[in-house]
N, C-alpha and C positions, 0 to 999 in steps of 0.2 A: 892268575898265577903270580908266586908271590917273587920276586928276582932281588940281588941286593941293593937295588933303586930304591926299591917300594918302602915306604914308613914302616915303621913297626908298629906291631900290633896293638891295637886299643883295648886294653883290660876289660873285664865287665864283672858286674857283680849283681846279681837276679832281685838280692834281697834290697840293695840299695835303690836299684831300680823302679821293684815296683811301691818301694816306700815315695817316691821322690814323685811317680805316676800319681799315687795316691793324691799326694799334699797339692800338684798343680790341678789336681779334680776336687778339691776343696775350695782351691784358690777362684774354680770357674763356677761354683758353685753361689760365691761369695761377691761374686759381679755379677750374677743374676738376682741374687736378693739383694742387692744392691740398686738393681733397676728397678725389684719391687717397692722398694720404700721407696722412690723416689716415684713411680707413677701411683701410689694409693696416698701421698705425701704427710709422709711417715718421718723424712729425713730431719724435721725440724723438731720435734715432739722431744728432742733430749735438748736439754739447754745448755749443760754443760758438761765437760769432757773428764775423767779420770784415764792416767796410763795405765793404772792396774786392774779398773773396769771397776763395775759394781753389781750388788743383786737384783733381782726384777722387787720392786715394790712389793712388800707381804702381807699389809696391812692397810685399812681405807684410809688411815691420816697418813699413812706413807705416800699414796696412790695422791689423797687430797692434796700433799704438800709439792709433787712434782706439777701437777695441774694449772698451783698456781703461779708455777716460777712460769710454765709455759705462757699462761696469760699475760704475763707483761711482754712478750714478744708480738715480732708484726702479725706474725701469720695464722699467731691467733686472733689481734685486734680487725685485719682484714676478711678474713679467708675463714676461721672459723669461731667465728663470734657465735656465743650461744651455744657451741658444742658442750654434749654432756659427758662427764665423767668416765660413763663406760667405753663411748667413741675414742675419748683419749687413750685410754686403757688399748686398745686395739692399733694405733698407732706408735705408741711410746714402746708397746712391744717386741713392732716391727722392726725399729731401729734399735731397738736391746738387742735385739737379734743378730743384726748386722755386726753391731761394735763386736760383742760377745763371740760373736764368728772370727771373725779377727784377730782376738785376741788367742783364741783356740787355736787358732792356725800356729802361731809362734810357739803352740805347744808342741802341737804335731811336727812341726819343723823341729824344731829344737831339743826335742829330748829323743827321739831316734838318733840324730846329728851326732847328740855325745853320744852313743850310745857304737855306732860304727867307727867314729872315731877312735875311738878308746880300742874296738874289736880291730882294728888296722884297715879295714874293709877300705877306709875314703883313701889314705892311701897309695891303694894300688891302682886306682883312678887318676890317670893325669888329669892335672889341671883342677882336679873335682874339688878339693879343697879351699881352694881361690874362689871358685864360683860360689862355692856354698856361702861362704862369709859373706859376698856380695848381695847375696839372697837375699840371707839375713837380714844384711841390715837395708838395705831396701823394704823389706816389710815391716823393720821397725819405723820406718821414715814414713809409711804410706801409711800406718794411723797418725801420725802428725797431720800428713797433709789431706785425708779426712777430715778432720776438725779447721785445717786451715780453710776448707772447701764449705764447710758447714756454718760457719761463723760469718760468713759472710750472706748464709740468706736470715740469722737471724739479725742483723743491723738495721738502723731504720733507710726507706729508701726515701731518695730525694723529691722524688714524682709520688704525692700520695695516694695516686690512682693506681700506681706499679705495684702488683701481687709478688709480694717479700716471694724468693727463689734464691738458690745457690749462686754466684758466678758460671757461666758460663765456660770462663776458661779455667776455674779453679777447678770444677767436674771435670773436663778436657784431660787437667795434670793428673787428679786423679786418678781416671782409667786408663792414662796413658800408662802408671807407673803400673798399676791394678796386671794389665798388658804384659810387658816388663817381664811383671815377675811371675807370670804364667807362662810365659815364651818359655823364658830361663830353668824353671821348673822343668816342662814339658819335653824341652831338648836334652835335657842334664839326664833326665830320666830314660827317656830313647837310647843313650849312649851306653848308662849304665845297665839297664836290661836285657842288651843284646851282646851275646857273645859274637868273639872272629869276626869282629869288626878293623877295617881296614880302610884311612882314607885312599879314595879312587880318585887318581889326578888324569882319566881318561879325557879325550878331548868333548868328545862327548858328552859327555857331564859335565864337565867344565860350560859349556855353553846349554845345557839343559839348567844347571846351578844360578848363571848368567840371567836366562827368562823370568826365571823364580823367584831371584832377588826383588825383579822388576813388579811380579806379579802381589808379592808380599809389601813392596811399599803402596801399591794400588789398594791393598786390600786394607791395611793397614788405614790407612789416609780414609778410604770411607770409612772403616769403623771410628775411627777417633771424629770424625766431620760427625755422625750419629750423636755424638756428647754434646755438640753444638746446636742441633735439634732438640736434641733434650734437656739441656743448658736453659733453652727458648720458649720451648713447650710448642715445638716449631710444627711438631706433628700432630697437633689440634688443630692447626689450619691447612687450608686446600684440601680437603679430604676427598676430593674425587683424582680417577687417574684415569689417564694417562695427562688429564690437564688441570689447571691451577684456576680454580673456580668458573671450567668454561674455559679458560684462555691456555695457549701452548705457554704462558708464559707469565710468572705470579705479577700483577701490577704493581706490586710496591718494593719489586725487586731492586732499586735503588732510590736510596734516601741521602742528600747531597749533603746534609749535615754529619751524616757518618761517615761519609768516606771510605777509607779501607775497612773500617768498621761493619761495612754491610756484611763481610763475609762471616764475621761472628756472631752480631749482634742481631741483624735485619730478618724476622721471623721467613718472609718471603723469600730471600737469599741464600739464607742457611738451608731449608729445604733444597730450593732447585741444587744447590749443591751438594747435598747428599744423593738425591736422585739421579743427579747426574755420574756421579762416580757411582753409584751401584749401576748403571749402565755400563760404563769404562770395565766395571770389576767382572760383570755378566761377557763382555766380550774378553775380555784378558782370560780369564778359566776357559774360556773352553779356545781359545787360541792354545793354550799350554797347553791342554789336555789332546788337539789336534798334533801337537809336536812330541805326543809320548813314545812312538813308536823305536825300538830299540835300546831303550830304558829298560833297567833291571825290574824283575818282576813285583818287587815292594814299590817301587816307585811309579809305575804302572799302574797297581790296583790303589796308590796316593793320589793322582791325577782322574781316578775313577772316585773316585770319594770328593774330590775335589768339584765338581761337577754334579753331582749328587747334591752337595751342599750347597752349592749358588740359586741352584734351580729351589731347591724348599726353601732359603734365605730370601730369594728374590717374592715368590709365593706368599712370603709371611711380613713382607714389608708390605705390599701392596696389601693384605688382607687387613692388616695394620694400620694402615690408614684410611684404607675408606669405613674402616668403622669403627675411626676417632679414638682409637689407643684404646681398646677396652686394655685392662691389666693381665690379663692371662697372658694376649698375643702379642702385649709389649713385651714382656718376660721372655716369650717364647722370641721373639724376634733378635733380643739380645745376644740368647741362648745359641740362635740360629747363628750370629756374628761370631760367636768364639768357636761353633761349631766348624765354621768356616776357614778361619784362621787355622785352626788345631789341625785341618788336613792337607792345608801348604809346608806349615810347621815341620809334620811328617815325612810329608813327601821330598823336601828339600833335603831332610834327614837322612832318607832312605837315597838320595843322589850324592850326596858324600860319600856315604862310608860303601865300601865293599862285602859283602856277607860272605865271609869263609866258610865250606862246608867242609870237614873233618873225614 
């Protein structure tokens, strides 16, 4: 019931909504081909960066001459010495793909944007306005620091035996921003889609909101610790489960010259510690999901989704590793992480606001 306490009402607009729905399912799209280049490795194959992008090669001495800017890099000197022409072609395209996704997005973003702007739509949206500029330029900043992330696997390494890779924490920053601005998408769009919406300052939800927070830095924290495994190529070793070659416990899980470093760098470390927060993350969901009781009914069947999604994330990590990353069930695995995310997302969503029915 609404009394003159309660906030007032939160505008909504359908079309804005499911424009904004749209673009953060572009955006999850575009971190799963983004896993795929990086587990078929794809990510190196462009050597150099344009902000305004380019075409795919149309001609063999177009196709010959990227070929051979790649060869003077490590990862063809190491890694793919000898590769032919057409293999490159399959690679170089994968990450055309990616950038090109990318750049697309800021379409799709952007020319709707003016487009409701101009119709007064953003407007009648509190706050909507601010967030969107913030969007913005967030995903203008995240093809920067793609290429800042990429340019560091094409440098030479210092150990000639180390197979040229990404940074570890530059991928990290990456999806964290990648993250970011799919949240921000995601929520902005829930907001704007649903009409008679109403923040709900109920005690109850106030401490249902409280768990959530908790549950979303859990979740969060394993997904971005995943970028550190993959960072490492960390999930090509131990591939058996529930134990780490045989043992409860990887043996080279500290290395005294690294130091805090193990928890980034140390292929053995980095693991146990993904797995161990996907354990922390597999009890936190269904703790939450034990405490739904008296929760609004959107938020209820968010908590049922939630659970749903840990149980097939959990399934597709372990499927995942014991048979050593094929690329599908890496993709799928990633897919599974944002799947997972997107129904805390909601759920949190749906424990804010109040749904007025008319």
């Amino acid at each position: 019931m609404c009394t003159a306490s309660t906030p007032r009402l939160v505008s909504s607009d359908r079309a804005v909504g499911a424009w904004l729905l749209g673009v953060s399912g572009a955006v999850f799209g575009m971190v799963v081909l983004g896993g795929v280049t990086r587990l078929t490795r794809s990510g190196l194959s462009m050597v150099d960066w344009k902000p305004q992008g380019s075409l795919l090669p149309s001609t063999e001495e177009d196709w010959t001459r990227e070929f051979e800017k790649y060869k003077a890099f490590p990862e063809y000197k190491k890694v793919n010495h000898g590769m032919e022409l057409n293999e490159f072609k399959n690679i170089y395209f994968m990450e055309w793909a990616h950038r090109m996704w990318g750049r697309g997005l800021g379409i799709v973003f952007g020319l709707p944007c003016v487009y409701f702007v101009a119709r007064g739509s953003i407007k009648k949206l509190p706050g909507m306005g601010g967030i969107l500029g913030g969007l913005f330029a967030l995903g203008g900043f995240q093809g920067l620091v793609g290429w800042w992330m990429v340019k560091s696997g094409l440098e030479e390494q210092q150990d000639s035996y180390k197979e040229p890779r990404v940074s570890p924490y530059r991928l990290t920053a990456h999806l964290s921003m990648a993250l970011a601005l799919y949240s921000g998408l995601l929520w902005s769009g829930l907001t704007a889609l649903n009409p008679n919406l109403i923040p709900d300052p109920s005690s109850a939800l106030l401490k249902a909101r409280t768990r959530l927070n908790v549950g979303l830095f859990i979740v969060g924290f394993t997904f971005l610790s995943g970028a550190f495994v993959a960072g490492n190529d960390a999930g090509r070793a131990y591939n058996d489960w529930p134990f780490y070659a045989g043992n409860w416990f990887p043996k080279e899980i500290w290395d005294a010259k690294l130091g805090y470093r193990n928890f980034f760098e140390n292929t053995g470390t980095v693991q146990f510690d993904h797995r161990t927060l996907a354990y922390i993350t597999i009890i936190t969901v269904f703790s939450l999901w034990l405490n739904r009781s008296g929760l609004p009914k959107h938020a209820v069947a968010g908590h049922n989704a939630m659970v749903a999604a840990v149980a097939l994330q959990a399934s597709l990590g372990i499927s995942t590793l014991m048979l050593f990353v094929p690329t599908t069930l890496g993709a799928l695995h990633q897919a599974g992480a944002l799947t997972l995310w997107s129904t805390l997302v909601y759920t949190q969503h749906a424990q804010k606001y109040l749904r007025l029915i008319k």
